[in-house]
N, CA, C and O of each residue as an XYZ file, in Angstrom:
360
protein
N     -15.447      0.075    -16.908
C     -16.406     -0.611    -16.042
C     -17.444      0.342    -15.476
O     -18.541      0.044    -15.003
N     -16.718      1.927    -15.654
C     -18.527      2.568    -15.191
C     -18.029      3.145    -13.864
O     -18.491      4.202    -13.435
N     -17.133      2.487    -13.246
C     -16.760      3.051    -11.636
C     -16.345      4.747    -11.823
O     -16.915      5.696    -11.285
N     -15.434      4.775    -12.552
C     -14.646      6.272    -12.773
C     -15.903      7.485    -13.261
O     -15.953      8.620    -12.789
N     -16.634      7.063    -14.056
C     -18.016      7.908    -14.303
C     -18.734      7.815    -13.568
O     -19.097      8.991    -13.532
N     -19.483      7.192    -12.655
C     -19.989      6.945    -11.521
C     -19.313      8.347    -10.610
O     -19.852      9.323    -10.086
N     -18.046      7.946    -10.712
C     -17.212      8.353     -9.462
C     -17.565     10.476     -9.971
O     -17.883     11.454     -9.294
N     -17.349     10.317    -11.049
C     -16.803     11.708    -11.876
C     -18.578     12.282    -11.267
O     -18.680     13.152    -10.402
N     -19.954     11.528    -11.983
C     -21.246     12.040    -11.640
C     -21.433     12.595    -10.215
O     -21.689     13.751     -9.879
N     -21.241     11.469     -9.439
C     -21.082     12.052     -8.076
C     -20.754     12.919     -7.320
O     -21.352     13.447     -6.383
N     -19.256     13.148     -7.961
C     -18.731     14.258     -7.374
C     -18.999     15.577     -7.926
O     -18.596     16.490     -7.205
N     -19.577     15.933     -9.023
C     -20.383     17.054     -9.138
C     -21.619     17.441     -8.302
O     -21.992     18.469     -7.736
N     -22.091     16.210     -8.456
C     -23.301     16.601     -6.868
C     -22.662     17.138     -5.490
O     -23.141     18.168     -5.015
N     -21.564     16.467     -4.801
C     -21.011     16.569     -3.824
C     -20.654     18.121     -3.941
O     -21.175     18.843     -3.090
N     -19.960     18.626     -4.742
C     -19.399     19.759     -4.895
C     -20.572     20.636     -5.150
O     -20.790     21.709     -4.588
N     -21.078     20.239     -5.778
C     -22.677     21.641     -5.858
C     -23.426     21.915     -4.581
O     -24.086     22.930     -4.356
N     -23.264     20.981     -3.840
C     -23.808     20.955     -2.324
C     -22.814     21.758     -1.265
O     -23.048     22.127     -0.115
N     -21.731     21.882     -1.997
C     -20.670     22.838     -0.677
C     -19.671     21.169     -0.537
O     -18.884     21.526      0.339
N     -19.412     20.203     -0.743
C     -19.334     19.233     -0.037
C     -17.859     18.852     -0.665
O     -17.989     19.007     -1.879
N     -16.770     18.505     -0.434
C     -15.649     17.976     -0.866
C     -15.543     16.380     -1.612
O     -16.389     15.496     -1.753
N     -14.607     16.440     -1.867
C     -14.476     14.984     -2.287
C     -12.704     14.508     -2.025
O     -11.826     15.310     -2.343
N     -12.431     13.458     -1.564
C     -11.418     13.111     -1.358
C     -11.411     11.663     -2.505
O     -12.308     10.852     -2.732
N      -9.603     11.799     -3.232
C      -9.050     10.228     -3.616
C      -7.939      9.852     -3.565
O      -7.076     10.719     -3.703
N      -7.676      9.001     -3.437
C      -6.524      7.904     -3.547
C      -6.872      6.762     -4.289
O      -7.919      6.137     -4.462
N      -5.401      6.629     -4.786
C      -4.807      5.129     -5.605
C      -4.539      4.090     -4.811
O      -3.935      4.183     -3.742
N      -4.947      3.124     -5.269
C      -4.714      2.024     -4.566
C      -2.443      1.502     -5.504
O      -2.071      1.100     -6.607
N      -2.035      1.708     -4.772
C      -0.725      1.473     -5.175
C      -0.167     -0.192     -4.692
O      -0.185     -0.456     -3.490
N       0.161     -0.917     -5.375
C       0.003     -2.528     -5.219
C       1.687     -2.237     -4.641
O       2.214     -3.348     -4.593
N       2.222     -1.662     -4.405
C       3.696     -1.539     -4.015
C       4.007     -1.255     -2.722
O       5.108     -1.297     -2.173
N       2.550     -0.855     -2.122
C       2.074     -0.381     -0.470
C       0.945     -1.241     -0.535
O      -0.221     -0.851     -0.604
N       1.304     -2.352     -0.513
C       0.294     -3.434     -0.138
C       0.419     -3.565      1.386
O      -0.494     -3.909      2.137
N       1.754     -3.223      1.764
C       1.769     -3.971      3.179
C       1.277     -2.801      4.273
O       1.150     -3.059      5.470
N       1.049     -1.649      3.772
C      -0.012     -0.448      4.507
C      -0.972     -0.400      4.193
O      -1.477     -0.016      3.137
N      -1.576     -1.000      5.562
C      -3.367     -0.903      5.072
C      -3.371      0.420      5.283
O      -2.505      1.131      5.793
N      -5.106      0.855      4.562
C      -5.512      2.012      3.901
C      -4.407      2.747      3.513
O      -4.317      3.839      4.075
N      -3.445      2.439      2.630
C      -2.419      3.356      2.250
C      -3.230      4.361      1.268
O      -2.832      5.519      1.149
N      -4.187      3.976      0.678
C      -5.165      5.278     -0.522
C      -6.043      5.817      0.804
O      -6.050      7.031      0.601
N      -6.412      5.705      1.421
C      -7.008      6.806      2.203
C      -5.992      7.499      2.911
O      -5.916      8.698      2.639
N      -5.041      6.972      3.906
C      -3.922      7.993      4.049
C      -3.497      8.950      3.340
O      -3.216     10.050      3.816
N      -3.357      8.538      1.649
C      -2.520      9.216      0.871
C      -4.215     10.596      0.566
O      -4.071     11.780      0.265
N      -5.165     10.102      0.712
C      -5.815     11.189     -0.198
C      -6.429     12.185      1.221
O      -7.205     13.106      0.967
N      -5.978     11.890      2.803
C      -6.198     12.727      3.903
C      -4.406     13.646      3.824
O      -4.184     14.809      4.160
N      -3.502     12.728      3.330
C      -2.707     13.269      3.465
C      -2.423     14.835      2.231
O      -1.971     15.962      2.438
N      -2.879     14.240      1.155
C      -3.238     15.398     -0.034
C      -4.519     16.269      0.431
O      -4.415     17.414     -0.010
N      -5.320     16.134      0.947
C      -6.327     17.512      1.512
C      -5.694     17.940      2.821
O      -6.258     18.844      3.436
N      -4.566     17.390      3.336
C      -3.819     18.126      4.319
C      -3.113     19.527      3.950
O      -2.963     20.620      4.496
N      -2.695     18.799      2.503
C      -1.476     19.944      1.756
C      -2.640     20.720      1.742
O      -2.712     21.362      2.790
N      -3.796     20.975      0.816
C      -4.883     21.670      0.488
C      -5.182     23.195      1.555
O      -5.175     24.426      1.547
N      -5.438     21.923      2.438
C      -5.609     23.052      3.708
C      -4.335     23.877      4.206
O      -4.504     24.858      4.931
N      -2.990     23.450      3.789
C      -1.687     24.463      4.343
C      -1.548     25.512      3.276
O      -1.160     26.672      3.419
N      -2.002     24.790      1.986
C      -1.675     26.418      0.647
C      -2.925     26.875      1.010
O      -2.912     28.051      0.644
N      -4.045     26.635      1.535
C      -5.216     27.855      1.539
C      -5.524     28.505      2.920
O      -5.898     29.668      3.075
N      -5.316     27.602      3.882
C      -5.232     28.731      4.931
C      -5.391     29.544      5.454
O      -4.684     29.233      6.412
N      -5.963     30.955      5.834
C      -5.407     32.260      6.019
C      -4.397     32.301      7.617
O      -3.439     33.066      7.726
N      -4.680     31.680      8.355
C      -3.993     31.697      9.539
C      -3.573     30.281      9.702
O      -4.518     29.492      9.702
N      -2.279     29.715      9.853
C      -1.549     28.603     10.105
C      -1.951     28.381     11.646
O      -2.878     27.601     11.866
N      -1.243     29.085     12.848
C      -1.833     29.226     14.037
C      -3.507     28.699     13.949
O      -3.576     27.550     13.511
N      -4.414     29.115     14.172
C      -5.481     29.102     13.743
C      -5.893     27.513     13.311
O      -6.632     26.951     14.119
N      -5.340     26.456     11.685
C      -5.540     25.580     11.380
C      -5.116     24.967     12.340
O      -6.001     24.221     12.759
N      -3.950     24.873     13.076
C      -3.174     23.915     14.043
C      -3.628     23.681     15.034
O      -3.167     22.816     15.778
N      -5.029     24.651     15.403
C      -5.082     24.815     16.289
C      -6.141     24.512     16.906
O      -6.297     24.258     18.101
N      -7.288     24.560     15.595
C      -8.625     23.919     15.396
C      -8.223     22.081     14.843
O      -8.813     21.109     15.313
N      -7.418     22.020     14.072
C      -6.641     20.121     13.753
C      -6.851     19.528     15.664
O      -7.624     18.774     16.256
N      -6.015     20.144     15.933
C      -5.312     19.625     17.444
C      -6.933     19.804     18.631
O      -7.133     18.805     19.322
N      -7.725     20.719     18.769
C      -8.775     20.825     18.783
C      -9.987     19.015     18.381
O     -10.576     18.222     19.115
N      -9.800     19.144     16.827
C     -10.469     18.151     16.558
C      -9.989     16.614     17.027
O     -10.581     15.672     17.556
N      -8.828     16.804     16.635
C      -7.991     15.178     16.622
C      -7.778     14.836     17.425
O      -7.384     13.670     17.422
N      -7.872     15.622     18.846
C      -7.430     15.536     20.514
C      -6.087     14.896     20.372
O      -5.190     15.280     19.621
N      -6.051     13.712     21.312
C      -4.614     12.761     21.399
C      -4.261     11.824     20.207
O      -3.239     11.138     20.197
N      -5.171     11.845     19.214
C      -4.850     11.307     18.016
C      -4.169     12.326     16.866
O      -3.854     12.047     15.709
N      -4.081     13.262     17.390
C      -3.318     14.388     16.621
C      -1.854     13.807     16.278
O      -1.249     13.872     15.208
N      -1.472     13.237     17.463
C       0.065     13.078     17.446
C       0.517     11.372     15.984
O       1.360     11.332     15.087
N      -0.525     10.301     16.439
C      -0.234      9.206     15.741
C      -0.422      9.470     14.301
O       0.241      9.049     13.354
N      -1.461     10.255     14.316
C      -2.152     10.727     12.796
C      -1.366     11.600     11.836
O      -1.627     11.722     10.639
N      -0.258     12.262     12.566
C       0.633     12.853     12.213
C       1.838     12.104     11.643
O       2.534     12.654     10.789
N       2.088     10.987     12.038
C       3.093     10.169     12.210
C       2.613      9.621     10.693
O       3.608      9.343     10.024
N       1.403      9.402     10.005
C       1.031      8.607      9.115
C       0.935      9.875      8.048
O       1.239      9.606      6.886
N       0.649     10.846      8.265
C       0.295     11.823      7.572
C       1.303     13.642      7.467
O       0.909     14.652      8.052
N       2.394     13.584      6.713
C       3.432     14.266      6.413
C       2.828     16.042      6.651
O       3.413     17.024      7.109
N       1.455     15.869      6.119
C       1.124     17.186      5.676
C       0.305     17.920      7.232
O       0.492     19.055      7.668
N      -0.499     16.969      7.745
C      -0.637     16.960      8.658
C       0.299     17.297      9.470
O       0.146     18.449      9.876
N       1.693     16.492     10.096
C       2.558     17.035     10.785
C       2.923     18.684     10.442
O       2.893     19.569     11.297
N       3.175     18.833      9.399
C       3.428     20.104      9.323
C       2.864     21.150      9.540
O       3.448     22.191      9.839
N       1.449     20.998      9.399
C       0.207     22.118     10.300
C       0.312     22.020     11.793
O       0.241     22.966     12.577
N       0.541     20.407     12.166
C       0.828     21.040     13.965
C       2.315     21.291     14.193
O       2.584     21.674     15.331
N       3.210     21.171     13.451
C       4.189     21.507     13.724
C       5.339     20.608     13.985
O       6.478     20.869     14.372
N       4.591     19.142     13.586
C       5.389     17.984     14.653
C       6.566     17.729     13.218
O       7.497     16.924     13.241
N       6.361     18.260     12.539
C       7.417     17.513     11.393
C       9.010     17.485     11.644
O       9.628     18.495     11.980
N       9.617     16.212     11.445
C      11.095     15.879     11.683
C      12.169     17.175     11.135
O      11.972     18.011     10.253
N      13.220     16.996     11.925
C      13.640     18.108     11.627
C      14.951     17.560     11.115
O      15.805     18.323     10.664
């Protein structure tokens, strides 16, 4: 249908500009979580940001910084996230 090449053109622009690109699947099995593909593709540039890093302290610290009191719920939805501030189940 043109969407996936569309999608593929684009994101070479995005990336030549300095600029990221985030995705997710729409998974029909997590129907009953809305935005479950945007969760899943904040939750995969979460991991991104814990293998590249140079200071953990530092990411957790600027996250918690950005996310203020939404740090904590956002965490709750997002695995990789918890684990940069630290909140992950033990």
């Amino acid at each position: 249908t043109g969407k996936s090449f569309l999608a593929c053109e684009f994101t070479k622009y995005v990336i030549a500009g300095g600029g990221i690109i985030m995705s997710g699947k729409f998974d029909q099995l997590q129907q009953g979580k809305p935005l479950s593909a945007l969760a899943s593709a904040f939750d995969h540039y979460c991991g991104i940001l814990l293998q590249t890093a140079a200071s953990k302290q530092m990411l957790a610290q600027h996250m918690n910084h950005v996310l203020g009191r939404d740090a904590y719920h956002l965490a709750n939805l997002l695995p990789n996230l918890a684990t940069i501030l630290g909140l992950e189940s033990h």
